[in-house]
C-alpha positions as CSV (number, residue, x, y, z in Angstrom):
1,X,-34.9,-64.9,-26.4
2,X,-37.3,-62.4,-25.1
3,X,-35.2,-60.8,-22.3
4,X,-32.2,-60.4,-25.1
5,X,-34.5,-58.8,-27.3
6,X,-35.9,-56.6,-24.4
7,X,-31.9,-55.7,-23.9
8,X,-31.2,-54.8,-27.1
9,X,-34.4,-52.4,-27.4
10,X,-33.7,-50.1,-24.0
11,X,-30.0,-50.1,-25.4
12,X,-30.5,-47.0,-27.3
13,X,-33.0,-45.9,-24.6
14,X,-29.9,-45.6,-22.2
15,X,-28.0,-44.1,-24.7
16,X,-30.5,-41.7,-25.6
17,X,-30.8,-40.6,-21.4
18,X,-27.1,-40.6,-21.3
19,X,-26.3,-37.9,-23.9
20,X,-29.6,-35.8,-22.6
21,X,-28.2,-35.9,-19.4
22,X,-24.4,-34.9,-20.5
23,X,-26.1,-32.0,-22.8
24,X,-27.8,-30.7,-19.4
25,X,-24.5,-30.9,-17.6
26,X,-23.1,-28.4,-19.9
27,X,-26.3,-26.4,-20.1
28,X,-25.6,-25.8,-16.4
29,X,-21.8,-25.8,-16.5
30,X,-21.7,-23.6,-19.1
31,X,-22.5,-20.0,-17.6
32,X,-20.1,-20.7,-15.0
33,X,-17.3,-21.9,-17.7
34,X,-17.9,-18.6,-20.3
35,X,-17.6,-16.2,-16.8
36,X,-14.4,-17.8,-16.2
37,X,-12.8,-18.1,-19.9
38,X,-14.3,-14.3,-20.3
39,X,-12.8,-12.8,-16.9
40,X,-10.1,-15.2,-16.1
41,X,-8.4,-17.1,-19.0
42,X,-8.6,-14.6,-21.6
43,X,-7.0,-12.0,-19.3
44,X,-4.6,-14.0,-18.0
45,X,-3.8,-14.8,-21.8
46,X,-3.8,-11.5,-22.3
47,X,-0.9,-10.2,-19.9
48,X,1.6,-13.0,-20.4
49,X,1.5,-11.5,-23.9
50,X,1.8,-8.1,-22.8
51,X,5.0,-9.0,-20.2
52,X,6.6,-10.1,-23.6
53,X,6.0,-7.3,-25.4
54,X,6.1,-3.3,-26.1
55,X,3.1,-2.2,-24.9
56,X,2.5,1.5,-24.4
57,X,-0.4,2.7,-22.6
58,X,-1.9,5.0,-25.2
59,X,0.3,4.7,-28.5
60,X,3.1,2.7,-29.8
61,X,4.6,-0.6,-31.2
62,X,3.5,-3.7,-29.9
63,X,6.8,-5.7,-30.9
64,X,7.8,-9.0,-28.5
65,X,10.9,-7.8,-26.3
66,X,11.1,-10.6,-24.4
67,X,12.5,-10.2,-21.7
68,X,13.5,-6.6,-21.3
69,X,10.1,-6.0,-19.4
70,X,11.0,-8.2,-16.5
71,X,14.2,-6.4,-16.3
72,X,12.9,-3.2,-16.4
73,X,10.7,-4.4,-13.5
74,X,13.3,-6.0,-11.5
75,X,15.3,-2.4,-12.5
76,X,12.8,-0.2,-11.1
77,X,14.1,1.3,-8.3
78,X,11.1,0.8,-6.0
79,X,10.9,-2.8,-6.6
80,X,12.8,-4.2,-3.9
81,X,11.3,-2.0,-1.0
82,X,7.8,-2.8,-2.3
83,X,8.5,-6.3,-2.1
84,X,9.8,-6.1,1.3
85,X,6.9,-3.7,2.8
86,X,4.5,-5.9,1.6
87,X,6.0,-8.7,3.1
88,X,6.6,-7.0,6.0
89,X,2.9,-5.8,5.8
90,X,1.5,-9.4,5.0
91,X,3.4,-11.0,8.0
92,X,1.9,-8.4,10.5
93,X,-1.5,-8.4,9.4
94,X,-1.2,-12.3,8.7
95,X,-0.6,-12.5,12.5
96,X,-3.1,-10.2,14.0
97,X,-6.0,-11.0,11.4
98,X,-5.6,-14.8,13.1
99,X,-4.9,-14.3,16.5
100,X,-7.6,-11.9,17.0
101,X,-10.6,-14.0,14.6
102,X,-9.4,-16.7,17.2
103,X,-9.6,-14.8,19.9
104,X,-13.2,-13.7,18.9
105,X,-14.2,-16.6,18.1
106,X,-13.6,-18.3,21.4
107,X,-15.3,-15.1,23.0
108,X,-18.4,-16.1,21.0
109,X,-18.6,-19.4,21.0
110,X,-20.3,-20.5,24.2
111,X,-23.8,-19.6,24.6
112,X,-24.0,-16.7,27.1
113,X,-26.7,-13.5,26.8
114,X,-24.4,-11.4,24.8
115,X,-23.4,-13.9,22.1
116,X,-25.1,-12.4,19.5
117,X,-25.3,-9.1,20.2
118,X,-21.1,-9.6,20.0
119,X,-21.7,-11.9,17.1
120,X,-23.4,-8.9,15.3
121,X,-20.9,-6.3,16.6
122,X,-17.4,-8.0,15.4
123,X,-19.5,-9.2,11.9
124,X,-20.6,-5.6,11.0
125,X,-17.6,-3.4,9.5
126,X,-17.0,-6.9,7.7
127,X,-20.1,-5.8,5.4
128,X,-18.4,-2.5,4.7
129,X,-16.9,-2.0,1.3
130,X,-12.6,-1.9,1.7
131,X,-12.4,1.9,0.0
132,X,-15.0,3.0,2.1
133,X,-13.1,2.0,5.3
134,X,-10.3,3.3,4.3
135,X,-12.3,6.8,3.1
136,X,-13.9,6.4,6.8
137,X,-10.5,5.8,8.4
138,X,-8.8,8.8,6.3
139,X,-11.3,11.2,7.7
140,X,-11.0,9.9,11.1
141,X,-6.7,9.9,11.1
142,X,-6.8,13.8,9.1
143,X,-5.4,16.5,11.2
144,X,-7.8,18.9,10.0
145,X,-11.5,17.4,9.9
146,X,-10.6,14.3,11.7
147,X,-12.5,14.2,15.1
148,X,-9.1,13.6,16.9
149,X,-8.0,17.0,15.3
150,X,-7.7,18.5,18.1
151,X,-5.6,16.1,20.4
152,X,-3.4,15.4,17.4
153,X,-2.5,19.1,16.4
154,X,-2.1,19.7,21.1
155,X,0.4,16.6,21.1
156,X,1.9,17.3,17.9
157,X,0.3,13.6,16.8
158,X,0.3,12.2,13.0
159,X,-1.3,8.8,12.3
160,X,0.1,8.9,8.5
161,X,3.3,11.3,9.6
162,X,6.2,8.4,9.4
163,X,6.3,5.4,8.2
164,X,6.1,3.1,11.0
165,X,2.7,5.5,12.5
166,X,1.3,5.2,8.6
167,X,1.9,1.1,8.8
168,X,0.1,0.5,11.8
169,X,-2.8,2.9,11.6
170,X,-3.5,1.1,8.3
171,X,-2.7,-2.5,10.0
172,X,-5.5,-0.8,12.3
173,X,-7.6,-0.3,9.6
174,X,-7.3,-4.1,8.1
175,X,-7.8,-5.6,11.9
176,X,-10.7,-3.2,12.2
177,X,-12.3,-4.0,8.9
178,X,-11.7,-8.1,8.7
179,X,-11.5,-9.5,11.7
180,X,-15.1,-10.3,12.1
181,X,-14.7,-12.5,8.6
182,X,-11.7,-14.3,10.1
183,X,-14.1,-14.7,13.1
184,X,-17.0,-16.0,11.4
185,X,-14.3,-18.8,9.9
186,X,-12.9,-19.4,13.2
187,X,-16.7,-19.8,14.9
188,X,-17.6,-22.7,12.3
189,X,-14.2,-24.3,12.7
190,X,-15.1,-24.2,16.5
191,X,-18.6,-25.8,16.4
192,X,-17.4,-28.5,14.0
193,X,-16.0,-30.2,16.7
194,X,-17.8,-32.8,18.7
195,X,-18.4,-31.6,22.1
196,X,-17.7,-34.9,23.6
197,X,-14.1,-34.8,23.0
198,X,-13.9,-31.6,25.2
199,X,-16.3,-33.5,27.9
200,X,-14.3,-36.7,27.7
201,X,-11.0,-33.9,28.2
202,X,-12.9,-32.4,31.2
203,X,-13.2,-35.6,32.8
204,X,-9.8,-36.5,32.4
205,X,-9.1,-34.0,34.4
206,X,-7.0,-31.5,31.7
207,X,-7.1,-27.9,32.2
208,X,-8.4,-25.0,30.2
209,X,-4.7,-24.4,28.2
210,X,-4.2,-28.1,27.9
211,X,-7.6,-29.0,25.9
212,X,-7.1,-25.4,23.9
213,X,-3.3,-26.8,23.4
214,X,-4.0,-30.2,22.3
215,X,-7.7,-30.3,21.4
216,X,-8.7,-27.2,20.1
217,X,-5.6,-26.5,18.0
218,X,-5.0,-29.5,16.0
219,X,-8.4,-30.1,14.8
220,X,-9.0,-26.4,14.2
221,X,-5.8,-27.1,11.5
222,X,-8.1,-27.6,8.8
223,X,-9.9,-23.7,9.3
224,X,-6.6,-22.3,10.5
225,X,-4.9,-23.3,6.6
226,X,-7.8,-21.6,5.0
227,X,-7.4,-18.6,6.8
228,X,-3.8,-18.1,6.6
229,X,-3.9,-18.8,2.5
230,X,-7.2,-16.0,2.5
231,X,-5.2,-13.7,4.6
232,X,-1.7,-14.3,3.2
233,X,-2.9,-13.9,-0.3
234,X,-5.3,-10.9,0.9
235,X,-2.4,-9.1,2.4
236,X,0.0,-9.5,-0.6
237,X,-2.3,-7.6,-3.1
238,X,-3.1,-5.3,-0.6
239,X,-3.8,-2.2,-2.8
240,X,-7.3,-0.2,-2.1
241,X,-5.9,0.7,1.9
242,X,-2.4,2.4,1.0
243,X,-3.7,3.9,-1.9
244,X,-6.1,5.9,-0.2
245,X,-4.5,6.6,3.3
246,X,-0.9,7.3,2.1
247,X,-0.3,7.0,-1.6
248,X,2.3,5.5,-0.7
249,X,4.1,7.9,1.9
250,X,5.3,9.3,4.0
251,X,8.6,9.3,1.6
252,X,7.1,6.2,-0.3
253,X,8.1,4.0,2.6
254,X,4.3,2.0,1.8
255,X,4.7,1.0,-1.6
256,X,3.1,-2.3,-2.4
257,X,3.9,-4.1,-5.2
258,X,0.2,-3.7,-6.4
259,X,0.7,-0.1,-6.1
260,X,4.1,-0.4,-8.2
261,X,2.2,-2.4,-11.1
262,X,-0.2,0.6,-11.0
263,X,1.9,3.1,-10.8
264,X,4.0,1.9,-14.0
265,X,1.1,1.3,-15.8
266,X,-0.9,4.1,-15.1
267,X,1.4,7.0,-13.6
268,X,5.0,8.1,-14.8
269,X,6.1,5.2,-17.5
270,X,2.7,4.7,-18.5
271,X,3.9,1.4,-19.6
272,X,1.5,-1.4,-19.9
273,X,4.0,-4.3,-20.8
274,X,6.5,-3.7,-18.0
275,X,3.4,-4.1,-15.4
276,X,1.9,-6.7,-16.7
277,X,5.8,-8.5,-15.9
278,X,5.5,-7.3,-12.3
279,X,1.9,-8.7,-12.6
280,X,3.1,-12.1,-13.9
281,X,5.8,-12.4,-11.2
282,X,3.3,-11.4,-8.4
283,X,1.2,-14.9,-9.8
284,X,4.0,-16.5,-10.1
285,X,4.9,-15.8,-6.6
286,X,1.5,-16.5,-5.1
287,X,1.3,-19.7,-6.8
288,X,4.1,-21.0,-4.9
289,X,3.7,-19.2,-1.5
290,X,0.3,-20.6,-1.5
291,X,1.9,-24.4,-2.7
292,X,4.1,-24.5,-0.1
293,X,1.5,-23.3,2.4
294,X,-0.6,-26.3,1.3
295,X,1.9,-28.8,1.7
296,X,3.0,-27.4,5.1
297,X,-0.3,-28.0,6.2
298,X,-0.4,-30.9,4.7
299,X,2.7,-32.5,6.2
300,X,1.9,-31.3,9.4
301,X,-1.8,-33.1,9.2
302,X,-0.2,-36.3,8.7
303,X,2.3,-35.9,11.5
């Protein structure tokens, strides 16, 4: 009778600890929950209702037109090549960004007397802001002030001249400016594996290609998705470095489809509603590319 009674009394003790504890869960939760309702859901909210309607950049009616915004996107006559350079552009850099934070990383990984001076080295145009590489980089390819002035006007040179010289000297920029990140996330991929599988490898008598091959590889899988999603979706937004090297020249041959949505919204139409459509089909678009990204990994894991 006395241990029932004792029961029923720390009942609404427990109770009581219960709900303070939920109320301090949300205390703490709910900075993080008002930043993303205030920056994220209310402005995603925001340009799905925009894409369906008239929405002038400085004056106008507001009425829904669904869906003459998405074809006036889809109509715009840079649309197609903006999607394709930026495709083009997120393949290339996609490639490079990974083979060479690989490459680095295995450089770097053993312990020799230059590790982290290298370390250090490949990390540091990482802490550089993206517009100012690409102010740096536009200073450094101009034919006037550019240090390589010189060489460039004697061989008749032009780093932004065409459009295949104004694509790589940008891809330059990007492997220049990020390939100490994709390092950094290669490096603690690396060290997350035990040791002992690459002793036990070494004793089996498998060469240097054959533990990289079959060791290295399949268990770096895991940092090797993460990279690839970062870089993919990186290199499809891809807005800051064309913007400031080319403007989308030479003979807008590097349009992105960022610069598109910006350039409707903000230059010539000055149409709000038709790039917030290109905006929703560039989400739209991530949000599967990165799907199917995740279940390709994820089918290849379990393989």
């Amino acid at each position: 009778m006395t241990l029932q009674t004792a029961r029923l009394a720390e009942a609404p003790t427990n109770k009581r600890r219960t709900s303070g504890s939920r109320l301090r869960g949300w205390a703490y939760a709910s900075p993080t929950a008002l930043f993303v309702l205030v920056l994220f859901v209310i402005p995603l909210i925001l340009v799905f209702r925009m894409s369906a309607s008239q929405w002038p950049l400085l004056a106008g009616d507001q009425g829904i037109n669904f869906p003459d915004n998405f074809t006036k996107a889809v109509d715009n006559r840079f649309f197609t090549a903006s999607i394709l350079f930026t495709l083009k552009y997120t393949v290339l850099a996609t490639v490079l960004l990974i083979a060479l934070g690989l490459g680095l990383a295995l450089m770097v990984q053993e312990s020799t007397r230059w590790k982290g001076f290298l370390r250090t080295a490949f990390l540091v145009p990482s802490a550089l802001g993206l517009a100012s590489a690409s102010l740096l980089f536009y200073v450094l390819y101009s034919p006037l002030a550019g240090p390589f002035a010189p060489l460039m006007n004697h061989f008749g040179w032009a780093f932004l001249g065409s459009p295949n010289a104004a694509l790589f000297s940008t891809l330059f920029l990007i492997v220049w400016r990020f390939a100490g990140f994709y390092m950094l996330l290669m490096l603690v991929g690396l060290q997350a594996i035990p040791h002992e599988i690459y002793e036990a490898a070494r004793m089996d008598g498998a060469s240097a290609w054959n533990t990289f091959r079959r060791i290295t590889i399949p268990l770096l899988k895991p940092t090797i998705a993460l990279t690839t999603i970062l870089c993919v979706t990186g290199s499809l937004l891809a807005f800051e470095q064309f913007y400031i090297l080319t403007k989308g020249g030479p003979d807008n041959s590097t349009i992105t489809i960022v610069q598109l949505i910006y350039s409707v919204a903000f230059q010539g139409q000055n149409d709000l509603g038709v790039a917030a459509a290109l905006s929703v089909m560039v989400l739209i678009a991530l949000v599967v590319i990165n799907a199917v990204q995740l279940r390709a990994f994820r089918n290849s894991d379990e393989s």
